[in-house]
C-alpha positions as CSV (number, residue, x, y, z in Angstrom):
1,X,0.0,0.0,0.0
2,X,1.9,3.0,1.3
3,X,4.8,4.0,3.8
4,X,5.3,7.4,4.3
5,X,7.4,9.4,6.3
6,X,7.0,12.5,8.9
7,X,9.3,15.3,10.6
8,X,8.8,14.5,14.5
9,X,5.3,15.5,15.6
10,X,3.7,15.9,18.8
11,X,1.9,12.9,19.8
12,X,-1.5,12.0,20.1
13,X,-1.8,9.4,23.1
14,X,-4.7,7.9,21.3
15,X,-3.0,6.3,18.7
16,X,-0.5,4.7,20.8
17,X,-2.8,3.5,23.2
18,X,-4.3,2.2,20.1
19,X,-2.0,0.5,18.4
20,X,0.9,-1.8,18.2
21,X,3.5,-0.8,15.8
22,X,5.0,-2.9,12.7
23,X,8.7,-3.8,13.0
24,X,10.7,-5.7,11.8
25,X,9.1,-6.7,8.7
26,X,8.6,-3.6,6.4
27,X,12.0,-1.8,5.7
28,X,10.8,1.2,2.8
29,X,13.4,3.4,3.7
30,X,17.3,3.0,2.3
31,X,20.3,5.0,3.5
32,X,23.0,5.3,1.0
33,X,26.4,6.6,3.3
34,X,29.6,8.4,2.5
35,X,32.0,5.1,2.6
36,X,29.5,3.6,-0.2
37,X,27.6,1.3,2.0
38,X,23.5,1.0,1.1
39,X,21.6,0.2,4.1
40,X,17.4,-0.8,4.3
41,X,15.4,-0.1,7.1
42,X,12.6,2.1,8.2
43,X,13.7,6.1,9.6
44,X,12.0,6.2,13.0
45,X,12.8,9.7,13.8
46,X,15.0,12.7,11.1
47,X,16.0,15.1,13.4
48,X,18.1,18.2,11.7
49,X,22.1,16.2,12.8
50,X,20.6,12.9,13.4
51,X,18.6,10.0,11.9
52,X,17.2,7.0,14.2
53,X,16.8,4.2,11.5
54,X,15.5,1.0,12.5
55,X,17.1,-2.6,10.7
56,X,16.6,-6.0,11.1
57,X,19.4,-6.2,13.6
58,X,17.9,-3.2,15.4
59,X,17.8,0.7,16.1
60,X,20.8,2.8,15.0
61,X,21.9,6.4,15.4
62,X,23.4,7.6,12.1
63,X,24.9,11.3,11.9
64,X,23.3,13.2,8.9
65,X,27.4,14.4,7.7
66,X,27.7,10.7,7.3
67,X,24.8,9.8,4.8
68,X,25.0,10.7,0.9
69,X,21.6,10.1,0.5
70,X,18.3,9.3,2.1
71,X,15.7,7.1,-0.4
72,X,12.1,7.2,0.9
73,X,10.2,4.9,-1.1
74,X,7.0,3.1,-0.7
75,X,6.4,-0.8,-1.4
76,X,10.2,-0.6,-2.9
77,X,9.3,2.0,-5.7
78,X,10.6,5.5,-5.6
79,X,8.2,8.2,-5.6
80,X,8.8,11.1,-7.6
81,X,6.5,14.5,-8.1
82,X,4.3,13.9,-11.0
83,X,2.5,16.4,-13.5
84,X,-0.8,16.2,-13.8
85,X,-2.3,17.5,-17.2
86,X,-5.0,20.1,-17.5
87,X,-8.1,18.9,-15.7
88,X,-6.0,15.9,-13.6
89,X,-5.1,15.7,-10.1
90,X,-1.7,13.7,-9.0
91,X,-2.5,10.1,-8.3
92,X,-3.8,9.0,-4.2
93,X,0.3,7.8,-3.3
94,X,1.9,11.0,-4.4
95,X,-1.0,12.8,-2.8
96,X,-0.6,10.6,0.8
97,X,3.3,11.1,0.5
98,X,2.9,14.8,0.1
99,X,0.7,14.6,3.7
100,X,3.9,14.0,5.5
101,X,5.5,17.1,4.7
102,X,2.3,18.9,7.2
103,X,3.4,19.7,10.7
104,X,-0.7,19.2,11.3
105,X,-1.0,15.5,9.9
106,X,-0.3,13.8,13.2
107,X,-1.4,10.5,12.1
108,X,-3.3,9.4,9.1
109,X,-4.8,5.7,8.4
110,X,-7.1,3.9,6.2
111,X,-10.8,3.8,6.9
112,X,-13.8,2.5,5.6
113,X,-15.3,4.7,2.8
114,X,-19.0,5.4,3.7
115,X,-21.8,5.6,1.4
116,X,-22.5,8.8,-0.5
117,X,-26.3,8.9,-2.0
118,X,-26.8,12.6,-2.7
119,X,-24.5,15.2,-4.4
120,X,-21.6,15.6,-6.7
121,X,-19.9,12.9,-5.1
122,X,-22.6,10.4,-4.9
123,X,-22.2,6.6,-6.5
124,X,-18.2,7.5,-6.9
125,X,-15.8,4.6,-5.3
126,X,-13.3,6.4,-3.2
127,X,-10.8,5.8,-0.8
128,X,-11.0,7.3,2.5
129,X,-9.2,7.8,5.4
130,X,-9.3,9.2,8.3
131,X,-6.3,12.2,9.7
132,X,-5.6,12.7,13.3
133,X,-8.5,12.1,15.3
134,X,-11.3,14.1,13.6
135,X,-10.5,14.8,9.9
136,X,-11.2,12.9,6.8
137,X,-9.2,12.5,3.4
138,X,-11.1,11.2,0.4
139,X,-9.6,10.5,-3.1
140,X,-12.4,9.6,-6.0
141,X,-12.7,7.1,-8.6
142,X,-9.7,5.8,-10.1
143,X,-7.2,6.3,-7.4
144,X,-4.4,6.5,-9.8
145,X,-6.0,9.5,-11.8
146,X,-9.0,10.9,-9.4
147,X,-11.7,13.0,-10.4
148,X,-12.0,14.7,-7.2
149,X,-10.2,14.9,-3.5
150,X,-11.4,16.4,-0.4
151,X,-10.7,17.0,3.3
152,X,-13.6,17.2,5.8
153,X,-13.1,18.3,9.3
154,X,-15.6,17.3,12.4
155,X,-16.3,18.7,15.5
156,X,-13.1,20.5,17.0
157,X,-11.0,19.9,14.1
158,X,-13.2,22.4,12.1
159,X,-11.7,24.5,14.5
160,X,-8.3,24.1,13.9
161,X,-7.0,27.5,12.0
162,X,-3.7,25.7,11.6
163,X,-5.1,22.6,10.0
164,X,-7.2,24.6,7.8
165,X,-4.1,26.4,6.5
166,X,-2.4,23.1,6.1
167,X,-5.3,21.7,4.1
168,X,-5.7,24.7,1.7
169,X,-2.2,24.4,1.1
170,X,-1.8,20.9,0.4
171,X,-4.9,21.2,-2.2
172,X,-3.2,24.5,-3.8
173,X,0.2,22.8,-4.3
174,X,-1.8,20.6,-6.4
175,X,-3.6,23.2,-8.3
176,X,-2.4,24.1,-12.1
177,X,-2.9,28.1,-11.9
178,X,-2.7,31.2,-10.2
179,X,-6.3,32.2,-11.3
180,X,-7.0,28.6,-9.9
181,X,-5.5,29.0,-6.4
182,X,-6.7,32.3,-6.2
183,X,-10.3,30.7,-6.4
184,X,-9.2,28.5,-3.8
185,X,-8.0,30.6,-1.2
186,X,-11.1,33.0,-1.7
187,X,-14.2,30.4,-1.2
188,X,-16.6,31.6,1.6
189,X,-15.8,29.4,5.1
190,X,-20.1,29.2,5.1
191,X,-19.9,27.1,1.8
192,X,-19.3,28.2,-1.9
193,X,-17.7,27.1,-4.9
194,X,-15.8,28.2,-8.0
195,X,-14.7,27.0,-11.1
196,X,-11.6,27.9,-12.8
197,X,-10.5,26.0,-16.1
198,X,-11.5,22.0,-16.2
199,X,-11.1,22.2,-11.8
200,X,-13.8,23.6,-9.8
201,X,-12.9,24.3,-6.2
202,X,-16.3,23.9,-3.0
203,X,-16.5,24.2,0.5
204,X,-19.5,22.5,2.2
205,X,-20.5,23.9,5.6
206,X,-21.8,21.2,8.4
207,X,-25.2,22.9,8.0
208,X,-25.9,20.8,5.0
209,X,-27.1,17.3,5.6
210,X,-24.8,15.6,3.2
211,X,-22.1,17.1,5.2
212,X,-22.8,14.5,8.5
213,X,-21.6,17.4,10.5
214,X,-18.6,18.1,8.7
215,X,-16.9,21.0,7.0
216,X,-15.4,20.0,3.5
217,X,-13.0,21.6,0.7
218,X,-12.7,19.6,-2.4
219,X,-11.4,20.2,-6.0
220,X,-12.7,18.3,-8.6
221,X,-13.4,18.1,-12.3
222,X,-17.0,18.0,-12.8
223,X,-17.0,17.0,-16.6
224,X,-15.8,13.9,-14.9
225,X,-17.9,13.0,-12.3
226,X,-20.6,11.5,-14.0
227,X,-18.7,9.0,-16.1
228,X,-17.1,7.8,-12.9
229,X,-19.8,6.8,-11.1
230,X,-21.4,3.0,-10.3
231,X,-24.9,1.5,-10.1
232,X,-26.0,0.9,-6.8
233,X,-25.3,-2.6,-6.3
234,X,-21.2,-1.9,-7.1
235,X,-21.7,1.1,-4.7
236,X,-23.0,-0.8,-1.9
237,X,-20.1,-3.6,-1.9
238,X,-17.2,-0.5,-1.8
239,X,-19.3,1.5,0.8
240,X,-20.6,1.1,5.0
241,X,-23.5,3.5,6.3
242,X,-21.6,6.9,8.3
243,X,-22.6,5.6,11.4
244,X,-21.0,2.8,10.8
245,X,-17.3,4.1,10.8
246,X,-18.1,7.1,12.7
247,X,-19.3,8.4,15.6
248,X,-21.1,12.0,16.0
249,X,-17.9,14.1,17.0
250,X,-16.2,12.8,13.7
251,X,-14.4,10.1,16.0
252,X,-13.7,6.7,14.3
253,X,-15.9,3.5,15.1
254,X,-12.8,1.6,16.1
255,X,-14.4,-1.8,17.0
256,X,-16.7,-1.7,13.9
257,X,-13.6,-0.5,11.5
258,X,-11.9,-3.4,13.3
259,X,-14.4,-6.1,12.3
260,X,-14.3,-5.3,8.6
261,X,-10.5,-5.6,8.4
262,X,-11.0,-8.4,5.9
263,X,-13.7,-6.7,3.7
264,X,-11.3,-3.4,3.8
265,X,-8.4,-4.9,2.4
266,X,-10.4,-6.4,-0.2
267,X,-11.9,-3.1,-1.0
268,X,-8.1,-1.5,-1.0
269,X,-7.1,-4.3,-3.3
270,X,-10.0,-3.8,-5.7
271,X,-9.4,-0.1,-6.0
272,X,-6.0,0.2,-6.5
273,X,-4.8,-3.4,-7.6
274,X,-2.1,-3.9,-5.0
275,X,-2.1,-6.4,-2.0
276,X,-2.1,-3.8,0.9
277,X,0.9,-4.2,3.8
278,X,0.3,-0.7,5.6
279,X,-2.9,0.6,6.8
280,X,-1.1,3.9,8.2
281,X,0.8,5.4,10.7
282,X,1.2,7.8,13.6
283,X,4.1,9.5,16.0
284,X,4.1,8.2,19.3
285,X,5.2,10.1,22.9
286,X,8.8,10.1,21.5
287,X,8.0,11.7,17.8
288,X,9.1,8.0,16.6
289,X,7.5,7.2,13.6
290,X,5.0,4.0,13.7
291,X,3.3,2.4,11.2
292,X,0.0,0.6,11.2
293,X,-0.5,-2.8,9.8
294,X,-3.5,-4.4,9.0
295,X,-4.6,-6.6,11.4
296,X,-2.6,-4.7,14.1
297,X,-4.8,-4.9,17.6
């Protein structure tokens, strides 16, 4: 699935009361030193002087003046920017490993994607999942070449002035013009939306009922969101109900999430055509980096 990899973040005790980390058996990360040596593991923590990398034999502290280069690749394939052409957003793995780069993404894992009946979005296969406690990160359709992405923000996380920056930047680095990002940045808080070129930009307030509370941004390119969508009975095998995989704060339904491990990673494996390894990932009390694994308790 994915790996990606965070500057040290505050923690949020939640997610390592949570969870047990992966280690040992997913090394993404290689270090290529100054004497020539190549070594694969996973970076726990990159401070400015220092790195903590994890190996098979176990944890090492590895001055920066002594490392060449630093790989960070996910399910052993590099990832490199890519350019999207007019109308196109980047694909859901360069959009996730972009996420790390946010001092306000404290965690971020997969979810269940919940069913969608009215709207622009409705009938659409996405991948969800959810960021920090109360957030949501959706990527539509085809999750190599979406036709729309969106963040959506419950409860105290709508609140959040510095994850609202963080979001509205994320989705303007991925935006193809000035005129574009301009539109963006200039959408009402109490719901509007723009278009600009093939991309049209919304915000949904929580006062609308399709909202379930929350407050979304999304871009999206509308000439495309009617081709992309399924009949009902396709919907309803990628989909669960809202209440299902959340609670009324935005929280996550962690013991009904947990029951549907199985039909999630057949879900993941449907939409993207990989066998998933990595459901996500958090920092813990230490700012170590910790991954998530399917199946992990």
């Amino acid at each position: 699935m994915f790996v990606i990899l965070l500057a040290a973040l505050p923690a949020h005790p939640s997610f390592a009361q949570r969870y047990k980390p992966i280690s040992g058996e997913i090394m993404p990360d290689t270090l290529e030193l100054s004497a020539g040596m190549r070594i694969n593991g996973l970076i726990l923590r990159n401070s400015a002087h220092r790195l903590l990398f994890q190996t098979r034999d176990g944890n090492r502290e590895i001055p920066k003046s002594s490392i060449r280069r630093i790989h960070d690749e996910m399910e052993g394939e590099l990832v490199f920017p890519e350019l999207a052409g007019p109308g196109r957003l980047p694909s859901w793995r360069a959009m996730i490993f972009d996420l790390r780069h946010h001092a306000a993404i404290q965690a971020l894992q997969q979810i269940p994607p919940v069913t969608i009946k009215e709207g622009y979005r409705h009938n659409m296969p996405y991948l969800s999942f959810r960021v920090n406690e109360q957030s949501a990160f959706n990527v539509y359709r085809d999750p190599d070449d979406p036709v729309a992405i969106e963040f959506g923000m419950y409860d105290q996380q709508r609140k959040n002035a510095k994850y609202h920056r963080a979001v509205r930047e994320f989705l303007a680095g991925h935006l193809q013009s000035r005129e574009q990002i301009a539109a963006l940045y200039s959408l009402a808080f109490a719901g509007e939306d723009r278009q600009v070129g093939a991309l049209a930009m919304k915000i949904t307030p929580p006062s609308q009922t399709r909202a379930h509370g929350g407050w979304w941004i999304s871009v999206y390119n509308p000439r495309r969101l009617d081709p992309a969508r399924v009949g009902d009975a396709a919907y309803a095998q990628l989909t669960r109900p809202f209440d299902f995989a959340n609670r009324g704060d935005g929280r996550l339904c962690e013991e009904n999430v947990q029951k549907e491990a199985d039909w999630l990673t057949s879900t993941l494996r449907r939409m993207t055509g990989t066998i998933p390894k990595v459901r996500g990932f958090y920092r813990d009390g230490d700012g170590v980096f910790r991954i998530i694994g399917f199946g992990s308790p």
